[in-house]
mmCIF file of the N, C-alpha and C atoms, coordinates in Angstrom:
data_MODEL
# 
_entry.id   MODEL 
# 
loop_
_atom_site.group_PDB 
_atom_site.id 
_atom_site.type_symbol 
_atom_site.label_atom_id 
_atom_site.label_alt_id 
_atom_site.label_comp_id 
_atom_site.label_asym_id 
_atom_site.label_entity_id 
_atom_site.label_seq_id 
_atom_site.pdbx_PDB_ins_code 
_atom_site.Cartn_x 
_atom_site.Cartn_y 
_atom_site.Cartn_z 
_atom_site.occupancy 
_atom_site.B_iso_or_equiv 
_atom_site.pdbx_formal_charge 
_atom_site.auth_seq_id 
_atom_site.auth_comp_id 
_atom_site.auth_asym_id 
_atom_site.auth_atom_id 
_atom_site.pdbx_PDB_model_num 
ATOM 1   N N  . UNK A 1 1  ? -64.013 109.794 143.571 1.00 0.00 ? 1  UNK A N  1 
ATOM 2   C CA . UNK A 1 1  ? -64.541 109.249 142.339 1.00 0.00 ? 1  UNK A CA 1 
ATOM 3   C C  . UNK A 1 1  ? -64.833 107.767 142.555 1.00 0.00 ? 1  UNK A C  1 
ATOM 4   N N  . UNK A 1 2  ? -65.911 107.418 143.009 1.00 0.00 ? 2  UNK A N  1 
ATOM 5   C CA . UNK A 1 2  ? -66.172 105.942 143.414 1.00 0.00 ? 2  UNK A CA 1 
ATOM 6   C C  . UNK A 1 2  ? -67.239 105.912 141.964 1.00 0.00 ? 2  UNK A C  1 
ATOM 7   N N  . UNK A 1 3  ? -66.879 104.165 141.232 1.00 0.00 ? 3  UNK A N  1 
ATOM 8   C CA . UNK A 1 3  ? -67.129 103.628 140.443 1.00 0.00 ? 3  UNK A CA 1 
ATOM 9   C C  . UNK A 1 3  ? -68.425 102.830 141.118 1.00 0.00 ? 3  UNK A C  1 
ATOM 10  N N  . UNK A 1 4  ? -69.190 103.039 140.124 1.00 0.00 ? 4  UNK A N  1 
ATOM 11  C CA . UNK A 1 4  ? -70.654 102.401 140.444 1.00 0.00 ? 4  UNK A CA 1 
ATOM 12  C C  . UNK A 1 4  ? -70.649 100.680 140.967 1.00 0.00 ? 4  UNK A C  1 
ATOM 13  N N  . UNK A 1 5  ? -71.008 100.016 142.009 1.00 0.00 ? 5  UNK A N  1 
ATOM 14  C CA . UNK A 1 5  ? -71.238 99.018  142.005 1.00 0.00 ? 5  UNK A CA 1 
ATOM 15  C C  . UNK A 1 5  ? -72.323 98.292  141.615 1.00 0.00 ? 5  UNK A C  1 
ATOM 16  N N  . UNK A 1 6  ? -72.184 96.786  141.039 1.00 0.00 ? 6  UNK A N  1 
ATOM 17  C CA . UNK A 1 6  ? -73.144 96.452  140.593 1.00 0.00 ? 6  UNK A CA 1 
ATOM 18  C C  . UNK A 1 6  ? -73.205 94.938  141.123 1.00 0.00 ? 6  UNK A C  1 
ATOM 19  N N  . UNK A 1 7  ? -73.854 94.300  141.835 1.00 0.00 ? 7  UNK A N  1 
ATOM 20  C CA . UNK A 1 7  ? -73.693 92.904  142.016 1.00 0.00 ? 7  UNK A CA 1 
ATOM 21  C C  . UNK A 1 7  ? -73.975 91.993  141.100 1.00 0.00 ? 7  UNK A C  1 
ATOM 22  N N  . UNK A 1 8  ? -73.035 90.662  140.956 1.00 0.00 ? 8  UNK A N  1 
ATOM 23  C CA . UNK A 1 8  ? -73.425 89.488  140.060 1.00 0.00 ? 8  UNK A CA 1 
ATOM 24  C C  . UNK A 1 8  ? -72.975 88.212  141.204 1.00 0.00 ? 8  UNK A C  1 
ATOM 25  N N  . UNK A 1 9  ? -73.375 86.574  140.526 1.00 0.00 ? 9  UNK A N  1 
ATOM 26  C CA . UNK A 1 9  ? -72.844 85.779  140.603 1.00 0.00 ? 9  UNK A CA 1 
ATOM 27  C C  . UNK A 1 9  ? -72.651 85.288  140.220 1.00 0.00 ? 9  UNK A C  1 
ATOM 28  N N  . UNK A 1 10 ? -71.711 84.184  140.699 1.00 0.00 ? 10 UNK A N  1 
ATOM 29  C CA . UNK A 1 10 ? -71.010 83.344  139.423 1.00 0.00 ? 10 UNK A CA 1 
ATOM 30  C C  . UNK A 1 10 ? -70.232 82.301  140.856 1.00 0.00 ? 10 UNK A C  1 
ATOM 31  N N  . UNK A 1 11 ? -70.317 80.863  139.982 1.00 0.00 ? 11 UNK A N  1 
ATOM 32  C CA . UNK A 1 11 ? -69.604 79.730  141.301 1.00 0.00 ? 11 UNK A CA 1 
ATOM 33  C C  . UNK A 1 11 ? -68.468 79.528  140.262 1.00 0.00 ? 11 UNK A C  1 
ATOM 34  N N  . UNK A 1 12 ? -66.855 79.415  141.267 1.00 0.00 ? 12 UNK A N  1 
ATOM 35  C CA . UNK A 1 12 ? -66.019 78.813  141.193 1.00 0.00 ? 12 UNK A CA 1 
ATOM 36  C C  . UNK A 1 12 ? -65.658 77.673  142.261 1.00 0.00 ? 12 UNK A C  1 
ATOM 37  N N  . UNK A 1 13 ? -64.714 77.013  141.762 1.00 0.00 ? 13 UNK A N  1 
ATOM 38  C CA . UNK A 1 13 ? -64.167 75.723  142.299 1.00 0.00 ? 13 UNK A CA 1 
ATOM 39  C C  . UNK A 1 13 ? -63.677 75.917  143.979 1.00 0.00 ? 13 UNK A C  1 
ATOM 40  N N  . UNK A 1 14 ? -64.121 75.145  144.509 1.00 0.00 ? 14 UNK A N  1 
ATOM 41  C CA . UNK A 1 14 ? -63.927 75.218  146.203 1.00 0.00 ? 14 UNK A CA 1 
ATOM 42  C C  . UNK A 1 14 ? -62.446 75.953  146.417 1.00 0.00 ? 14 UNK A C  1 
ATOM 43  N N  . UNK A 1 15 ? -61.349 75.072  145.538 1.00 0.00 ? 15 UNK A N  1 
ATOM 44  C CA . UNK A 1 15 ? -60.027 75.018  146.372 1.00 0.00 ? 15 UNK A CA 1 
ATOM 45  C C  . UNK A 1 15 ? -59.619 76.612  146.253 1.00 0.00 ? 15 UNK A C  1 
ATOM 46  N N  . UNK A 1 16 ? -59.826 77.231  144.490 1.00 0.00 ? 16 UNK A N  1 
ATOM 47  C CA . UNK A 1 16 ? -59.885 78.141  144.122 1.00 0.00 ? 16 UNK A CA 1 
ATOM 48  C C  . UNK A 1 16 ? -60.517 79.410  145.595 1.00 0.00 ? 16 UNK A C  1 
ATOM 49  N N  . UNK A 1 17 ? -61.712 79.026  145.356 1.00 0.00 ? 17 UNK A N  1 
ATOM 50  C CA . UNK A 1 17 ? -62.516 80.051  146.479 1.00 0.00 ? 17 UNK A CA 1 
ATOM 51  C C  . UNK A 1 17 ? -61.462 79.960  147.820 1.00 0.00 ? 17 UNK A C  1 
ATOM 52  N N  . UNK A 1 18 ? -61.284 79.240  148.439 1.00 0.00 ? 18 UNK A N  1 
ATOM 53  C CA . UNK A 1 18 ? -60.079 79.275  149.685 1.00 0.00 ? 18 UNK A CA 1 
ATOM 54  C C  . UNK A 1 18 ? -59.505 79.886  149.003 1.00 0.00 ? 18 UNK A C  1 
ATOM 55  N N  . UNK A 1 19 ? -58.735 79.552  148.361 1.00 0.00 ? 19 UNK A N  1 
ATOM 56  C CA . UNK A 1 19 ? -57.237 80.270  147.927 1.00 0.00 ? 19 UNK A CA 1 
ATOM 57  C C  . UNK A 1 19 ? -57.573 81.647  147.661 1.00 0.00 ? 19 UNK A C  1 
ATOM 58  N N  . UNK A 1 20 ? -58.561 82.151  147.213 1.00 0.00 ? 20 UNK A N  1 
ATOM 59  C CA . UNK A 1 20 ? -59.206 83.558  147.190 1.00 0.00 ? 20 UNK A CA 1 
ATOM 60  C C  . UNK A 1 20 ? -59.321 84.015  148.733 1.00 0.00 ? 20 UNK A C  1 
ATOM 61  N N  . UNK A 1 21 ? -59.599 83.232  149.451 1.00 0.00 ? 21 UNK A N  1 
ATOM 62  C CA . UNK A 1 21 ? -60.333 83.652  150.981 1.00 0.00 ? 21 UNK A CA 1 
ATOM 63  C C  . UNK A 1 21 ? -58.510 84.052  151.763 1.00 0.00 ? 21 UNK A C  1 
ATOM 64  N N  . UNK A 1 22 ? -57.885 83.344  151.533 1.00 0.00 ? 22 UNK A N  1 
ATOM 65  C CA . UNK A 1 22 ? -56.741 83.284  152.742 1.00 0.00 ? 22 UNK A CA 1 
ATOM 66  C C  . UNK A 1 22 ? -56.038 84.257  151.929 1.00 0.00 ? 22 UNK A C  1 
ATOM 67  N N  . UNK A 1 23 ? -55.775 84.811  150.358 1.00 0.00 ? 23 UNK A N  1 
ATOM 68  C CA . UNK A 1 23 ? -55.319 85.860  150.236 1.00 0.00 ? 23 UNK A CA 1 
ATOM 69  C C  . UNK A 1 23 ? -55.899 87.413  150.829 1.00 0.00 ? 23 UNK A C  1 
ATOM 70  N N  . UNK A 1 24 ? -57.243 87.094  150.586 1.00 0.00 ? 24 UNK A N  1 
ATOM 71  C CA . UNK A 1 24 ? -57.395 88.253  150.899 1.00 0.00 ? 24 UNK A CA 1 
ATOM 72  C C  . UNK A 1 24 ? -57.644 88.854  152.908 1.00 0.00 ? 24 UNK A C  1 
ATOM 73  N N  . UNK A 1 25 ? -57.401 87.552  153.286 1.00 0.00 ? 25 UNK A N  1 
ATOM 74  C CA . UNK A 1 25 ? -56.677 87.742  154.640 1.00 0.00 ? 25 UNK A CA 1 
ATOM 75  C C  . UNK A 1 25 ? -55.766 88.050  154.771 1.00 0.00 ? 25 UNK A C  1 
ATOM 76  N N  . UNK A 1 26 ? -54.563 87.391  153.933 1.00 0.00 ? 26 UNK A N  1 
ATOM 77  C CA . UNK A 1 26 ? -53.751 87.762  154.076 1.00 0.00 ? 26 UNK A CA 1 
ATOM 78  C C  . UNK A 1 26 ? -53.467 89.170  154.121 1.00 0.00 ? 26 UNK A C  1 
ATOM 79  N N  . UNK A 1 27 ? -53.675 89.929  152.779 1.00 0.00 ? 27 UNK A N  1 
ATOM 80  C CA . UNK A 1 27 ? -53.226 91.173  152.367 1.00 0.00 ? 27 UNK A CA 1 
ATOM 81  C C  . UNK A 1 27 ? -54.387 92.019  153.287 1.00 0.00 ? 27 UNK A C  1 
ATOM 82  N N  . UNK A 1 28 ? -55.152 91.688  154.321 1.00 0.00 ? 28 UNK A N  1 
ATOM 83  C CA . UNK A 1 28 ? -56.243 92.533  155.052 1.00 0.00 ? 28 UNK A CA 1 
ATOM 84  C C  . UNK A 1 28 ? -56.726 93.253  153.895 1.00 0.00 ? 28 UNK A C  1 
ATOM 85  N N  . UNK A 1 29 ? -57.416 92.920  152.944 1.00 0.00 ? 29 UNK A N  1 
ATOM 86  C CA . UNK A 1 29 ? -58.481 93.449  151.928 1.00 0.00 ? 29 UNK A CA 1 
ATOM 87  C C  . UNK A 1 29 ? -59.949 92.248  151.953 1.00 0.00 ? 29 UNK A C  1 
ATOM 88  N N  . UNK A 1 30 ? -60.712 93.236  151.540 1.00 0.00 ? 30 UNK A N  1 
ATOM 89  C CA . UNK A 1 30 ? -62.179 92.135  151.140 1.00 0.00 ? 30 UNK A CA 1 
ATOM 90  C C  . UNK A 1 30 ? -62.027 91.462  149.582 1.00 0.00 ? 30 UNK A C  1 
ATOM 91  N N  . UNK A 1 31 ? -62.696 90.064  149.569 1.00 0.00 ? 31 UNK A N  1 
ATOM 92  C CA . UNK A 1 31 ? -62.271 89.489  148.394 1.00 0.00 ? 31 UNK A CA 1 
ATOM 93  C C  . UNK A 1 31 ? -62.696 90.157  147.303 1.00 0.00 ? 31 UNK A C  1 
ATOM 94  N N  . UNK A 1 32 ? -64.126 91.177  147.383 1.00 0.00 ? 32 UNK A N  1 
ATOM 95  C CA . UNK A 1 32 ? -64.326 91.947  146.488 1.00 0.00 ? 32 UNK A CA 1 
ATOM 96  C C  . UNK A 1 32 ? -63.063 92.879  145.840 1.00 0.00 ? 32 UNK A C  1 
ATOM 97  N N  . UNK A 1 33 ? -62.078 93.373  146.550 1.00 0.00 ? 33 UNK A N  1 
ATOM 98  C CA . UNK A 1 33 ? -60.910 93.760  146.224 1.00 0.00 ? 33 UNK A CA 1 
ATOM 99  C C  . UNK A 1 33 ? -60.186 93.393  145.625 1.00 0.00 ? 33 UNK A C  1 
ATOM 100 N N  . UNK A 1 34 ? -59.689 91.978  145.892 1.00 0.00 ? 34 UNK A N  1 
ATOM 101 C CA . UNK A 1 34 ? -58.978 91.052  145.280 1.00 0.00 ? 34 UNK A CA 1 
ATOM 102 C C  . UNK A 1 34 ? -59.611 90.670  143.672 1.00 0.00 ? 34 UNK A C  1 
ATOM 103 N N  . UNK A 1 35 ? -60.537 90.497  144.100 1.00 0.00 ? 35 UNK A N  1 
ATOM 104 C CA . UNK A 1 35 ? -61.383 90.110  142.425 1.00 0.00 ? 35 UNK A CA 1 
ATOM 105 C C  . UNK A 1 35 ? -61.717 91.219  141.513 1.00 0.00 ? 35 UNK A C  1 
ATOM 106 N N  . UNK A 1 36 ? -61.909 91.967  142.121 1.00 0.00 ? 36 UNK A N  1 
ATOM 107 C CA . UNK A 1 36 ? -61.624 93.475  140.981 1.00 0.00 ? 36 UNK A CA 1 
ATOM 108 C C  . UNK A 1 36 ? -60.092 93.436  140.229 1.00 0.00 ? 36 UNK A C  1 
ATOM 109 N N  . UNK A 1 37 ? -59.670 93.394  141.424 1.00 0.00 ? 37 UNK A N  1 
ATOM 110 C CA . UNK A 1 37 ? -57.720 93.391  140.675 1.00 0.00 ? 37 UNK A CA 1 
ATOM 111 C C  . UNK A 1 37 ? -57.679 92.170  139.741 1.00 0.00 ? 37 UNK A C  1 
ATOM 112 N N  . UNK A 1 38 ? -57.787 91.015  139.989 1.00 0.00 ? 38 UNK A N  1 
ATOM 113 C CA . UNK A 1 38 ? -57.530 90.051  139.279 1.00 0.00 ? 38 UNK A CA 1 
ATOM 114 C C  . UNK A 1 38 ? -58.173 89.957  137.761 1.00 0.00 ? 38 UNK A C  1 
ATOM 115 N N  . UNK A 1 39 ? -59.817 91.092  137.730 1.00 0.00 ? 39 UNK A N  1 
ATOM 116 C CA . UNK A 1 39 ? -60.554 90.772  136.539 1.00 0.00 ? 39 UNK A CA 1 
ATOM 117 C C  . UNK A 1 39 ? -59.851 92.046  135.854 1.00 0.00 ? 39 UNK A C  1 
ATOM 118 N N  . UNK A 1 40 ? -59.625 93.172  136.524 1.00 0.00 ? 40 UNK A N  1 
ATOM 119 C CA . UNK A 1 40 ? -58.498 94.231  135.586 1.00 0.00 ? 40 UNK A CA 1 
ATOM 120 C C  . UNK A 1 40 ? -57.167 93.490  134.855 1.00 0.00 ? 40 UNK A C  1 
ATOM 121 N N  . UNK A 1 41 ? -56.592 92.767  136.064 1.00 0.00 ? 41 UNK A N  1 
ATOM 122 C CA . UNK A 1 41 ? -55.220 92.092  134.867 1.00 0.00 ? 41 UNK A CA 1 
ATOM 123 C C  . UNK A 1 41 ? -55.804 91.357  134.123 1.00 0.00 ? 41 UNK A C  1 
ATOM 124 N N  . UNK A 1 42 ? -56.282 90.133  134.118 1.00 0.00 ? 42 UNK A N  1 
ATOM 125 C CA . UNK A 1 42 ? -57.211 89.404  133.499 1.00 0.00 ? 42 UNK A CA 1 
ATOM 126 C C  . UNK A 1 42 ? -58.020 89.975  132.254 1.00 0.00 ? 42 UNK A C  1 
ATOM 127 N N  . UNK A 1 43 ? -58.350 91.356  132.183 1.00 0.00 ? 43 UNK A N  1 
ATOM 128 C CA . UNK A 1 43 ? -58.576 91.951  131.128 1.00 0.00 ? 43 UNK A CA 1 
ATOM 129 C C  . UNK A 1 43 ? -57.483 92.768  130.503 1.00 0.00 ? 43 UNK A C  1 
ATOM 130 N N  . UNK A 1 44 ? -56.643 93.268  131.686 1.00 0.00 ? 44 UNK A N  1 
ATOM 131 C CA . UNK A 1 44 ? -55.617 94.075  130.325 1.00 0.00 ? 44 UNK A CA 1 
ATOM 132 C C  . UNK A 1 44 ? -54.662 93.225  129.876 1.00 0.00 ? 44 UNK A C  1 
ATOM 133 N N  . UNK A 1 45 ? -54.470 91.838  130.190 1.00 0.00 ? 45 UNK A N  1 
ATOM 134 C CA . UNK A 1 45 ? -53.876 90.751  129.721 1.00 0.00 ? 45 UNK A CA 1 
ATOM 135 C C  . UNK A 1 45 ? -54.480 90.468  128.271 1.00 0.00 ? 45 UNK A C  1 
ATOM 136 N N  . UNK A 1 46 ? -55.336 90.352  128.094 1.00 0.00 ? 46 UNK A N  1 
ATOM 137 C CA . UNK A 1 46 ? -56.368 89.944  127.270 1.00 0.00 ? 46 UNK A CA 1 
ATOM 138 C C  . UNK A 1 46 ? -56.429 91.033  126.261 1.00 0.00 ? 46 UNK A C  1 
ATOM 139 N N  . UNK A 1 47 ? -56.149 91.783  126.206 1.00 0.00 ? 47 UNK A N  1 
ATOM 140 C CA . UNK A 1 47 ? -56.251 93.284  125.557 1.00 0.00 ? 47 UNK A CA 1 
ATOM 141 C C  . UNK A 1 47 ? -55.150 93.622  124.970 1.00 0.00 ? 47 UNK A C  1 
ATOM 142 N N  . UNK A 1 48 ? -54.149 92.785  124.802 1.00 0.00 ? 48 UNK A N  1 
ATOM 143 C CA . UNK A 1 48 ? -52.544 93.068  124.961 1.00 0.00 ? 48 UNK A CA 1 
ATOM 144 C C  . UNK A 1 48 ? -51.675 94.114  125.723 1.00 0.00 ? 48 UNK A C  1 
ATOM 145 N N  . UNK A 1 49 ? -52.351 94.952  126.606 1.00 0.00 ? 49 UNK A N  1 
ATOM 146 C CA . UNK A 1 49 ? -51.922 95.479  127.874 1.00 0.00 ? 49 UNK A CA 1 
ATOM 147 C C  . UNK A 1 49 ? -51.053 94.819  128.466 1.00 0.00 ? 49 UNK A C  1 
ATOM 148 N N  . UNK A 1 50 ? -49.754 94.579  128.190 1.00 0.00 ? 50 UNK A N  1 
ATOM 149 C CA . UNK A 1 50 ? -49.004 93.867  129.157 1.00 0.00 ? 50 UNK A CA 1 
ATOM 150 C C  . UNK A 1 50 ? -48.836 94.389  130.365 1.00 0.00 ? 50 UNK A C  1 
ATOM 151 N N  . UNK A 1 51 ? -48.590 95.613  130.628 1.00 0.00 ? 51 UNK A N  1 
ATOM 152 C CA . UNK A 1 51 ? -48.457 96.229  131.996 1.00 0.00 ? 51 UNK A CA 1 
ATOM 153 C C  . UNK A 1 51 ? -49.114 97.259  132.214 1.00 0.00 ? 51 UNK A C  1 
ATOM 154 N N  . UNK A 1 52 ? -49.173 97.541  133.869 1.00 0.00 ? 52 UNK A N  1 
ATOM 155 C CA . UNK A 1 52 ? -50.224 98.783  134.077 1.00 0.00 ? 52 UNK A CA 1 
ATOM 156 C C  . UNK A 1 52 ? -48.790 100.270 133.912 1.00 0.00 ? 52 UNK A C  1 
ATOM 157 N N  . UNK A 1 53 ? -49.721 100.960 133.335 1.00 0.00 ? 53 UNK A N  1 
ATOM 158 C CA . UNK A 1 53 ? -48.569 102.379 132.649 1.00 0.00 ? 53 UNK A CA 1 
ATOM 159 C C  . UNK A 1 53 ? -48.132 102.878 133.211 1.00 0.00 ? 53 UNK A C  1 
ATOM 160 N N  . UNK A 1 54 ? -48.295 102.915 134.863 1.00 0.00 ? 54 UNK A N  1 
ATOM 161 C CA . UNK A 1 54 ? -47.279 103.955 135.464 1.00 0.00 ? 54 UNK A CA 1 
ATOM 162 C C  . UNK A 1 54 ? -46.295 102.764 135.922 1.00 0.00 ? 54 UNK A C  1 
ATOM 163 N N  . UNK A 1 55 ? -46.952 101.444 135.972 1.00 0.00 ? 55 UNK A N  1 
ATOM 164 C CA . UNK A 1 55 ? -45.533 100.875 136.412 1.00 0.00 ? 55 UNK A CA 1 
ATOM 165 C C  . UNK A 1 55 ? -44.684 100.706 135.258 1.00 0.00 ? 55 UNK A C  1 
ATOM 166 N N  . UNK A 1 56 ? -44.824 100.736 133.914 1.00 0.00 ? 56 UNK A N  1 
ATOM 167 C CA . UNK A 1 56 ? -43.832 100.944 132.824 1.00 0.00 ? 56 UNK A CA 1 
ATOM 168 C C  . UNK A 1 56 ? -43.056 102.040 132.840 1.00 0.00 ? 56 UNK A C  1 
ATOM 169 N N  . UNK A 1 57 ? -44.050 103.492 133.061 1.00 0.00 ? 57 UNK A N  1 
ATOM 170 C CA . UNK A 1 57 ? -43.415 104.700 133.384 1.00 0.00 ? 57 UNK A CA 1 
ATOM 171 C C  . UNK A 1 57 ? -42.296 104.005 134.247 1.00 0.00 ? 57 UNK A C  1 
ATOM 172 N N  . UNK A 1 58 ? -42.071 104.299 135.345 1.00 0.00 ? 58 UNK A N  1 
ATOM 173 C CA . UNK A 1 58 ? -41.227 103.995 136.174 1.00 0.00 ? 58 UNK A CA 1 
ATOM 174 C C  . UNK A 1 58 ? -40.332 103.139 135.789 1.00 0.00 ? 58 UNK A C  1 
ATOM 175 N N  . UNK A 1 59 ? -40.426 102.015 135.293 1.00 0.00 ? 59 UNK A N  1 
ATOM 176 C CA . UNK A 1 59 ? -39.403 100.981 134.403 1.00 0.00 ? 59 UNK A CA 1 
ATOM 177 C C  . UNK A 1 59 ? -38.490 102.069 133.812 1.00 0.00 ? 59 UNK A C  1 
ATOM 178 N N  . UNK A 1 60 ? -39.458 102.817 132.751 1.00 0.00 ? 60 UNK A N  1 
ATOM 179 C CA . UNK A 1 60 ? -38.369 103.634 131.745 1.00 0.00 ? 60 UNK A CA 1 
ATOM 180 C C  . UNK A 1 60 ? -37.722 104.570 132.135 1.00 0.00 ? 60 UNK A C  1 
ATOM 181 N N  . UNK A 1 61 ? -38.233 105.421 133.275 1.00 0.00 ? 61 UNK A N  1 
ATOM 182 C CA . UNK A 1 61 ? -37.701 106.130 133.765 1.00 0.00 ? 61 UNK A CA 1 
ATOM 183 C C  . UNK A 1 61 ? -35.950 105.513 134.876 1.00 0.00 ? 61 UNK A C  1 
ATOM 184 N N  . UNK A 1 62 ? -36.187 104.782 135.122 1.00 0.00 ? 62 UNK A N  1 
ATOM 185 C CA . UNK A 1 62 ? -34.995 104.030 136.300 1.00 0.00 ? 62 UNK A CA 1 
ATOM 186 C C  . UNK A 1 62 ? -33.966 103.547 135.411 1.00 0.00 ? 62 UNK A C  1 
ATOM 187 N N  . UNK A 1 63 ? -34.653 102.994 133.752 1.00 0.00 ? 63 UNK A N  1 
ATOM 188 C CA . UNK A 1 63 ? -33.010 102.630 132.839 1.00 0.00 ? 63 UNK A CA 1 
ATOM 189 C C  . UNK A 1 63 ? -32.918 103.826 132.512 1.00 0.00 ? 63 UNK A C  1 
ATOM 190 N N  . UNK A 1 64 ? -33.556 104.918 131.961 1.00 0.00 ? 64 UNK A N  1 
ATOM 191 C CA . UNK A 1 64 ? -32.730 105.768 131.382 1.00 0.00 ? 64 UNK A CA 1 
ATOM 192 C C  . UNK A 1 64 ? -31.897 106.330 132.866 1.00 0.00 ? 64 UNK A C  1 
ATOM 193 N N  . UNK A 1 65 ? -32.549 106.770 134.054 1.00 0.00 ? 65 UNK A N  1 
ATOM 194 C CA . UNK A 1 65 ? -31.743 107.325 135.203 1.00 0.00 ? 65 UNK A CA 1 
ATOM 195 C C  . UNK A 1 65 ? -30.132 106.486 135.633 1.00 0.00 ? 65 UNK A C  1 
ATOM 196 N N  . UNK A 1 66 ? -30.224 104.983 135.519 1.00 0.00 ? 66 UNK A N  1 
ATOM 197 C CA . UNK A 1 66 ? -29.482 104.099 136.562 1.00 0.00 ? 66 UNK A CA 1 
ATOM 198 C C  . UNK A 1 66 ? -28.715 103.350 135.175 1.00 0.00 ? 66 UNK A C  1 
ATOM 199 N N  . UNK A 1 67 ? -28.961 103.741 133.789 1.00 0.00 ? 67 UNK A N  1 
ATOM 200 C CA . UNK A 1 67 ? -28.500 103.064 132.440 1.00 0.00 ? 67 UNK A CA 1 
ATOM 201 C C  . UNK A 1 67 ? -26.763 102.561 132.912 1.00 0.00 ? 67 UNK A C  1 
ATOM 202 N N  . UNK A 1 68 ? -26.053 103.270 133.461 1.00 0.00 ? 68 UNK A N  1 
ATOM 203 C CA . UNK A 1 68 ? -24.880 102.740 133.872 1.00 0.00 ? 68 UNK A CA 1 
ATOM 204 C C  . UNK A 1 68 ? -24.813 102.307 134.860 1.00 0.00 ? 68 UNK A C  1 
ATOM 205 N N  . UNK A 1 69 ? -25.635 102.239 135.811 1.00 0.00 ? 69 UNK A N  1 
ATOM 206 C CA . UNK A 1 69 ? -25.232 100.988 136.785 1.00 0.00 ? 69 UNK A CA 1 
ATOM 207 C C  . UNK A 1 69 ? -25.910 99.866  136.419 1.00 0.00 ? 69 UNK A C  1 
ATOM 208 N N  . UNK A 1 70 ? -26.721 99.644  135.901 1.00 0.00 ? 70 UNK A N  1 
ATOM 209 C CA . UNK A 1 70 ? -27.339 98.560  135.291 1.00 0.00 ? 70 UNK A CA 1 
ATOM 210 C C  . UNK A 1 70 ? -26.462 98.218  134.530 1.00 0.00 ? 70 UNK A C  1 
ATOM 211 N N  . UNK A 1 71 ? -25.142 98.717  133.564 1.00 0.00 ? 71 UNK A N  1 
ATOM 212 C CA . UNK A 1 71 ? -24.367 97.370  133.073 1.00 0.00 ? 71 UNK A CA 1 
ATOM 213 C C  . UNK A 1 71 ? -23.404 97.542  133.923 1.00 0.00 ? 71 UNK A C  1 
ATOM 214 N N  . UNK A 1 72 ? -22.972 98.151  134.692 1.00 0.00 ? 72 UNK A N  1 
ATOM 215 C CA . UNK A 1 72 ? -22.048 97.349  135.864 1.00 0.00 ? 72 UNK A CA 1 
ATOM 216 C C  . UNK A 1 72 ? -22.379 96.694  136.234 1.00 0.00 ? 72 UNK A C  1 
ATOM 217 N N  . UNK A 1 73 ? -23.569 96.420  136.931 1.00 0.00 ? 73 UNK A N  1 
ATOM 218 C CA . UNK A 1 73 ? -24.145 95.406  137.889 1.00 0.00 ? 73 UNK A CA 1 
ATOM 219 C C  . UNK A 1 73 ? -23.467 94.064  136.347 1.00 0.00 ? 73 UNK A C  1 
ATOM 220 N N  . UNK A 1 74 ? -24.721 94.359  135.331 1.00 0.00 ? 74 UNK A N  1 
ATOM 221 C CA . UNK A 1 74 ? -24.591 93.221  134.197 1.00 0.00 ? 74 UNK A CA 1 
ATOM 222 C C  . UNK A 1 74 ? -23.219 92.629  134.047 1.00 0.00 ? 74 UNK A C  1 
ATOM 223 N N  . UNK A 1 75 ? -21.957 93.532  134.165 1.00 0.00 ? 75 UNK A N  1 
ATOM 224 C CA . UNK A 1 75 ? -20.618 92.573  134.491 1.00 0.00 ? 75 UNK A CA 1 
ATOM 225 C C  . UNK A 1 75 ? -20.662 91.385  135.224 1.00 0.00 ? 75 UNK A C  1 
# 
């Protein structure tokens, strides 16, 4: 299921653009990658989406599973 691409542009700030460039070295992805991810949080931020749902799933799932070691640990 590949999502249609569409090209645009748009200039950001030099230091910004590095700091885009050496992450996405870092993590061996293309910055197109990186900037997809960033405009998804960036929008479900914006949306009041605080988190993406399966990583909440998983949140809720681990207190209800681990609910007592989580207040031991909390001792």
């Amino acid at each position: 299921m590949s999502a249609a691409r569409e090209k645009f542009a748009t200039q950001v700030d030099s230091e910004l653009l590095q700091s885009l460039r050496g992450l996405a070295k870092a993590e061996g992805r293309q910055i197109q990658a990186v900037v997809e991810d960033a405009l998804r949080d960036h929008l479900a931020a914006k949306q009041g989406n605080k988190g993406r749902e399966h990583v909440m799933a998983a949140y809720l799932k681990s207190t209800e599973r681990y609910a007592g070691l989580y207040e031991k640990l909390a001792q």
